[in-house]
N, C-alpha and C positions, 0 to 999 in steps of 0.2 A: 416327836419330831425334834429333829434337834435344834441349839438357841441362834438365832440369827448371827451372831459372833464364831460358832461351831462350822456353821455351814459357811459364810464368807472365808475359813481357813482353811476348811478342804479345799473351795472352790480354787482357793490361791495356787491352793499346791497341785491340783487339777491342771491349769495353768503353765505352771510351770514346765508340769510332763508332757506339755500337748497334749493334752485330754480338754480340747475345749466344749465338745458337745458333755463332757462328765460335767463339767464345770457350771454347763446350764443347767444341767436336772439338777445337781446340789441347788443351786439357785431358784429352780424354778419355781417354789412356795412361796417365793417375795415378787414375783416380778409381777404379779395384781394387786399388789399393795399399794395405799399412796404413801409411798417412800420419800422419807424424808431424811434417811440417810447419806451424805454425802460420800460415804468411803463406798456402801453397797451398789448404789448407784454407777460411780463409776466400775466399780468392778463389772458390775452386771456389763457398762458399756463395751468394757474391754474382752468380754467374752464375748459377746456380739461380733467386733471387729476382728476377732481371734479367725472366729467360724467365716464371719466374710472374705478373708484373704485367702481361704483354703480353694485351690483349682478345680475340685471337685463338686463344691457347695452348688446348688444349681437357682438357691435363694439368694444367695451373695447382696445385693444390694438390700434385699430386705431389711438382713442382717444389719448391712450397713448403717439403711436409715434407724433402727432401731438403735443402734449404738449411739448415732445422730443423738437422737430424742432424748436418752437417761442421762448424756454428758451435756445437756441442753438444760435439764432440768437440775443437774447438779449446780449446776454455774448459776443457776437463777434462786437457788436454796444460798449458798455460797457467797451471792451477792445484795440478799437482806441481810445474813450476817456480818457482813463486811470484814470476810478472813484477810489478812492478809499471806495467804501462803494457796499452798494448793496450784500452780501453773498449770498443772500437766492439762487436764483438760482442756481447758481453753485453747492449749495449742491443739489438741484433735481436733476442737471446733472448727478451729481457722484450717487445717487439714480436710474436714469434711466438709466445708461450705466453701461458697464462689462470693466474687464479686464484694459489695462494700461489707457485708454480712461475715466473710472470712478477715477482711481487716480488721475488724472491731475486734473481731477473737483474739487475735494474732496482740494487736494494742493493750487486752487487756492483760494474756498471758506474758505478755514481755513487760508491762508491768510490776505486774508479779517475781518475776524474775529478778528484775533491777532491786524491787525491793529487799529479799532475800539477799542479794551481793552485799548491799549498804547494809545489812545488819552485821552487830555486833559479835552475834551467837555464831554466824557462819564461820564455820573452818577453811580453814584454806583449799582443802581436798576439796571440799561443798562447793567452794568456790568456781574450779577447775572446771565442772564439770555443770553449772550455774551456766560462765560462761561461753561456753559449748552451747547448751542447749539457748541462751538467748540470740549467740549468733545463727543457728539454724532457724529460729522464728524468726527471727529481721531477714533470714534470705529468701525463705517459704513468704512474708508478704511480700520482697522486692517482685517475686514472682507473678502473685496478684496482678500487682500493678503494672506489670509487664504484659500481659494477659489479657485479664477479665478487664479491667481499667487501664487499656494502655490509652485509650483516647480522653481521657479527662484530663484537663487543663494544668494540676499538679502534678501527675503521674512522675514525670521526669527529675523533679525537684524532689519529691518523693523519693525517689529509687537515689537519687543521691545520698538523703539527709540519712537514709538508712543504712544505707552502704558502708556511707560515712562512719558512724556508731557501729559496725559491725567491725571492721577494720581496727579502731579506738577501744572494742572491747577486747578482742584477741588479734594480734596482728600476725601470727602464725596460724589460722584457720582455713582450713584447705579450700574448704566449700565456699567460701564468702570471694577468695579470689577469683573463683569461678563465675561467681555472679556476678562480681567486678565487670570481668571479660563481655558478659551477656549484655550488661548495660552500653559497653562499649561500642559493642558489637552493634546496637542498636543506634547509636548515636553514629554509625561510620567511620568510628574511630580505629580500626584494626590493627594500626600498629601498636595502640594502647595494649586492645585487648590481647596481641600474642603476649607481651610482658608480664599482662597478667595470668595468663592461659600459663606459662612456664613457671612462674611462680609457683601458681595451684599444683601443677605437675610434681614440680620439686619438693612441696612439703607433702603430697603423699609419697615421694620414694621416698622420703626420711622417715617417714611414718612407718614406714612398712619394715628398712631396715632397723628402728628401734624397740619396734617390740613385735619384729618377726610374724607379722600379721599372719602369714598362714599357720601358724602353730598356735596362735593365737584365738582363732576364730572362737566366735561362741557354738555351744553345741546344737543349737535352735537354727543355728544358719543366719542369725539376724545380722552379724557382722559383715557376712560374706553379700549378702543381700543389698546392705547398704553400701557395700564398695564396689557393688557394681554398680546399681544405680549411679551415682556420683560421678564412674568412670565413664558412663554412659552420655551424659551430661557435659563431661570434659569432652570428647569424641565428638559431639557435635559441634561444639563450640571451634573445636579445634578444623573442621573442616571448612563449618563458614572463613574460618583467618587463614587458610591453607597452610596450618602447623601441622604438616604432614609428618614430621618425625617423632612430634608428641602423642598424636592420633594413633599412627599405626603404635607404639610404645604402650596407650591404654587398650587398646584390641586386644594385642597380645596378653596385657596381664588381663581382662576381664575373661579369656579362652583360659588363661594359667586355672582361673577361679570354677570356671563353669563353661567347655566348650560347646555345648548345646544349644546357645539361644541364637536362635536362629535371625533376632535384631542386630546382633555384634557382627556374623557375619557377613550381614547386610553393609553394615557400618566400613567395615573392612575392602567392600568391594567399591564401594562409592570413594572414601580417601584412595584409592586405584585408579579409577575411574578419572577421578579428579588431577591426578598427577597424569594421567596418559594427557588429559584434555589439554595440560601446560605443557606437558613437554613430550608430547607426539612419541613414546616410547613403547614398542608393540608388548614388550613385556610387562608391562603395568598393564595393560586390556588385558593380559591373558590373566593377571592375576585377579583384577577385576572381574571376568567370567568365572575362573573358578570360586571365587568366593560368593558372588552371587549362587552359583548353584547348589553351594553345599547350604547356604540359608535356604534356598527352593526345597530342597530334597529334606532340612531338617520340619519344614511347614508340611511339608505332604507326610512326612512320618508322623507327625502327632506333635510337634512341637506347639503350645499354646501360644500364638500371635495372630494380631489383627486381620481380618479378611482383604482389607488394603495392602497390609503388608505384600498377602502373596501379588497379588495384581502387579504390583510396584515390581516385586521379583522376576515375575514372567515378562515383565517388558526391557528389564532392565537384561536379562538373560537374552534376549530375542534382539536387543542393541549390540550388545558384546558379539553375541555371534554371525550378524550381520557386519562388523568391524573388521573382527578376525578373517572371517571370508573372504571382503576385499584387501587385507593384508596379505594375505595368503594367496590369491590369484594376481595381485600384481609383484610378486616374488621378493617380497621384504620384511625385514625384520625389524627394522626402524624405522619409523613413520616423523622421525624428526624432522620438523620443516623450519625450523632457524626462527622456534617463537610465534611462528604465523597463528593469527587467531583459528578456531575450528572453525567449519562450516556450521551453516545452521543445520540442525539437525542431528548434534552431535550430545556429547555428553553433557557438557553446557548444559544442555534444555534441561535432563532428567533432572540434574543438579540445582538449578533455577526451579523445579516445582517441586523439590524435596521441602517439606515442613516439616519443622520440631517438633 
């Protein structure tokens, strides 16, 4: 058999090729050991979570909690040592767990991080990308506490002070403006949050025009994966503030990236929806129904989304077409009424029971 050192390097390069069920059989001679490995450990985690993300897996969370448990036990080996380096897990922790249990994570892997900055050994490159990844842990807890904890009596002061250091650590980071908005958004602030919504907006076109992100991409798709996420995220945000020019702007490039998901053009139909509601324009419903239905029609083809999803679709397709109808028999093309609120019953409503 080969030496434990042997197999965690195939496992790697398993890994790397997307071979993560190869990655578990290399593995799988240690995973009834009581390991005390910290590097095996996580690795083993990270092939766990490899298998879990996969659409086909039909264990998936198993997988999951499994990944849970060896970066649980790594962190806990990790923490009689008293490393001082090592973040990464911690931040999965704080990814895989809810509630006060994912802040601690989040606390201790940003930590970690902070340390690493203030050393002396770190390069500047290290630094960059240090950085990076401490402002995505401070916006993954802002979220916690938005969430799992938005009722505890700090939450709010919370979500500042982190905000705050987020913005202080890197003041060109796309995502953190984003969450800016969200906190805003939540406070009623909305002319704050479009400022910020434009902001975030504008440092991903820069982003994209300086190193040509679709040429760019990594070959795993992770790149592509997380810029849509992200856009996705901008896109809601953006409809709660009716930054309809931003919104539709991110639809469009997340369709550039992957026109198939059948949530974008969800998304797409609702800032429609949303603009017919203000300004009574029959041409926004229509574009509103058709983009609703190509999201219906991509869910009944096999696209993988929530079972609510479709529901939401089949109503929101059965509004549009109910609109256009009386559009269409009272012989008009313009439904503009100089501002007037909508009736009740109108799109307002769907819009008002949409959740993030």
């Amino acid at each position: 058999m080969a030496s434990m050192q042997e197999a965690m390097a195939t496992a790697k390069g398993q890994l790397q090729n997307r071979q993560p069920y190869e990655a578990l059989s290399t593995l799988s001679a240690y995973q009834t050991l009581d390991l005390d490995s910290i590097e095996l450990l996580a690795l083993l985690a990270e092939t766990h979570l490899e298998i879990s993300a996969l659409s086909d897996e039909p264990n998936g969370q198993s997988h999951a909690e499994n990944a849970y448990n060896y970066f649980k036990r790594a962190a806990e080996i990790d923490g009689h040592q008293s490393s001082q380096g090592s973040y990464e897990k911690y931040l999965w922790l704080g990814q895989l767990s809810g509630g006060h249990d994912a802040v601690k994570w989040f606390r201790i892997g940003c930590d970690r991080l902070r340390k690493e900055l203030s050393s002396e050994n770190t390069s500047e490159n290290q630094k960059v990308i240090l950085k990076k990844k401490l402002c995505e842990a401070l916006c993954s807890s802002i979220e916690i506490w938005m969430t799992d904890l938005c009722m505890e009596p700090e939450a709010e002061s919370t979500c500042e002070s982190l905000i705050a250091e987020s913005l202080m650590v890197d003041g060109n980071h796309q995502e953190s403006y984003t969450t800016l908005a969200s906190i805003r958004i939540s406070q009623q602030r909305n002319s704050d949050a479009r400022v910020a919504l434009q902001r975030s907006w504008d440092l991903y076109c820069d982003s994209v025009a300086a190193d040509k992100s679709d040429q760019a991409l990594s070959e795993d798709g992770s790149d592509e994966v997380a810029q849509i996420s992200m856009l996705k995220t901008l896109t809601r945000c953006c409809i709660e503030t009716e930054s309809f020019s931003i919104a539709e702007a991110a639809c469009k490039r997340i369709l550039e990236l992957d026109e198939e998901i059948a949530e974008v053009w969800y998304l797409s139909g609702l800032i429609a929806a949303q603009q017919f509601a203000k300004f009574r324009d029959v041409t926004h419903l229509k574009s509103a129904y058709e983009n609703f239905q190509t999201a219906l029609e991509l869910i009944e083809s096999g696209s993988e989304e929530p079972e609510e999803l479709k529901e939401e679709l089949i109503n929101c397709v059965a509004e549009a077409e109910r609109q256009l109808l009386g559009a269409e028999e009272m012989g008009i093309k313009d439904l503009n009424t100089g501002g007037a609120e909508p009736e009740e019953g109108d799109w307002l409503d769907i819009l008002d029971d949409e959740e993030d």
